[in-house]
N, C-alpha and C positions, 0 to 999 in steps of 0.2 A: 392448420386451422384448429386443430385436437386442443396443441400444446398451450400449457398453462401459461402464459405469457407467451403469446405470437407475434411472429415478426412482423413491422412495420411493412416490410416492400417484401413481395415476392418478384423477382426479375426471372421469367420462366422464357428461358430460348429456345425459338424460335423459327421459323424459314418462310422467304418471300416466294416458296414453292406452293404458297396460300393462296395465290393470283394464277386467276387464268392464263394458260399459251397465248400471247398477245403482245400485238407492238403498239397498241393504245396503253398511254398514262394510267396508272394505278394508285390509289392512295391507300391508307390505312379503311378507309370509310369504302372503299370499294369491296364486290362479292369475291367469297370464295372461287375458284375456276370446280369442274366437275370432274377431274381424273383424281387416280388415287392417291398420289405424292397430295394435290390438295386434299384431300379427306381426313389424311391422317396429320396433317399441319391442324384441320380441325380439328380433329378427336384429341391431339397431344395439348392444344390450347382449353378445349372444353373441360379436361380436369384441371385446370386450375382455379374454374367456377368455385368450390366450395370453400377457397381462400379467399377471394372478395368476397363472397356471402357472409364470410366472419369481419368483414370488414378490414382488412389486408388491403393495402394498395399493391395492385398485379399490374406486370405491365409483362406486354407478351411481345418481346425485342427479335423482330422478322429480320433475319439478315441474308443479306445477297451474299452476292461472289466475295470472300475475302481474301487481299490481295495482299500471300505470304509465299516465302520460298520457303517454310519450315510446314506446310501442309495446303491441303486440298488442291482443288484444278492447277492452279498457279503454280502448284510446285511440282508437278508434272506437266508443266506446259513449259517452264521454264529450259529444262535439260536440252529439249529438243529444237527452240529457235537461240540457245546458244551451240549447237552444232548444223546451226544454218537451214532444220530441214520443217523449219515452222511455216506457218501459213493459214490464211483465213479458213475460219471451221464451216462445214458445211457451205451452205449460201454468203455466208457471212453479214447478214442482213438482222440476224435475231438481236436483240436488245439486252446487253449485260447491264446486269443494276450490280455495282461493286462500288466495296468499300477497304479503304485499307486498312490493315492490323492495327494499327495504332489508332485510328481513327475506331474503329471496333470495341477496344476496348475501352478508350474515351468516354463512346455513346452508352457504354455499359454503364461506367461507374456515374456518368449524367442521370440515366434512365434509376440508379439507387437514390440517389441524394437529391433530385429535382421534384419537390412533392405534387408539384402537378401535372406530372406523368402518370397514364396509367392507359391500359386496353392495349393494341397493339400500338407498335411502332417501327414504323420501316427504317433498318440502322443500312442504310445505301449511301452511296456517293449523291452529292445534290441532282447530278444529272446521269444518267445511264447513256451509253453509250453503246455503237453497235459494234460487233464483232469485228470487223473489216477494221476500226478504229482503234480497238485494242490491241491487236493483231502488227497494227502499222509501228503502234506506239512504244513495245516490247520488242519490237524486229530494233526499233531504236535505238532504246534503252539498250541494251546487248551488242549491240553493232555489228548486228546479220541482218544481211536482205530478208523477207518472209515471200519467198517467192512458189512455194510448196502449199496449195490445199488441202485439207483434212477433210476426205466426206465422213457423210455422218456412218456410217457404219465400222468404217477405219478407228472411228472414234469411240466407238463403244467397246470395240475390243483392248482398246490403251487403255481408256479413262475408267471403264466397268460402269460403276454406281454415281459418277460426275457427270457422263455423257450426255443424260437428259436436262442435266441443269444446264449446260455449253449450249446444245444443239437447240433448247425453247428459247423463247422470246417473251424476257419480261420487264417491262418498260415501268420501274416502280420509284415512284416520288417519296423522299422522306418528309413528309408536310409536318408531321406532329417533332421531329428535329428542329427544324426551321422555324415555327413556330414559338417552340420553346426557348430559343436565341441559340440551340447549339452551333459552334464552327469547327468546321472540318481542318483540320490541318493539310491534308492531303484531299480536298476535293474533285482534284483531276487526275487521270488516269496515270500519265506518267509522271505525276507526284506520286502516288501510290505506291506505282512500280519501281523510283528510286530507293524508295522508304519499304520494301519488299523484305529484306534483310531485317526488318526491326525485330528486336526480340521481347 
């Protein structure tokens, strides 16, 4: 905001860890949830107030699960249902909102050059999907049965700092994507997951 000539777009990322623990639909226009992971999705979003105040178009890009073998949950989820010992996490009933890499970065460089983006924006798959689904669809892709459960505690000591994102449940709508005419290449899960590898 300082500098002598300020940039057009700030694209300041994000996390759909902004929404309540819930398996009700969520959009951009929906509240904050009340635990700490959301607080600090607030507090990291609320400095970016003093760039739109300079008049800067912000847009604050929430993104869910992204779905790579070269980082996060996915690529420590991968190793273990291709040695067969995968399986539905916890209850397997929670709501993953993911999106693929490629599609991720897509929504990125949309979310720069699209000038009537701005505020947040959930960068997710059109539809979220529940674990049990994901789970099936990976066991697929790979071509191992997922016949192994993961409780949640099992899970926290593999995954560490992912576990909470795996084990909650957040059912999150990308409306201001859809909206804006973006298309997903990879909208379905085992789209995604073929396209896992992309670099």
């Amino acid at each position: 905001a300082a500098l002598p000539t300020p940039p057009k777009v700030l694209v300041s990322g994000s996390a759909i860890g902004y929404y309540p623990d819930s398996p009700l639909p969520v959009t951009e226009d929906s509240p904050a949830g009340a635990g700490f992971l959301s607080q600090v999705v607030v507090d990291w979003e609320a400095a970016t107030d003093p760039a739109a105040e300079a008049g800067i178009r912000v847009v604050k890009a929430r993104t869910g699960l992204v779905v790579s073998a070269r980082g996060g949950a996915f690529q420590r989820l991968l190793p273990l249902f291709k040695y067969g010992l995968g399986g539905r996490i916890g209850d397997g009933h929670q709501y993953w909102s993911f999106i693929a890499l490629r599609d991720e970065i897509r929504a990125l460089t949309f979310a720069i050059t699209n000038q009537e983006l701005s505020g947040p924006v959930n960068l997710v798959a059109p539809q979220a999907i529940t674990n049990r689904d994901v789970t099936a669809a990976l066991a697929e892709v790979v071509g191992r049965r997922a016949m192994l459960p993961v409780p949640g505690f099992a899970l926290k000591v593999a995954l560490g700092q992912f576990a909470d994102d795996i084990l909650g449940s957040q059912n999150v709508v990308p409306s201001r994507l859809k909206d804006a005419g973006f298309k997903w290449v990879a909208p379905a899960i085992t789209e995604a997951l073929v396209d896992m590898d992309y670099a």
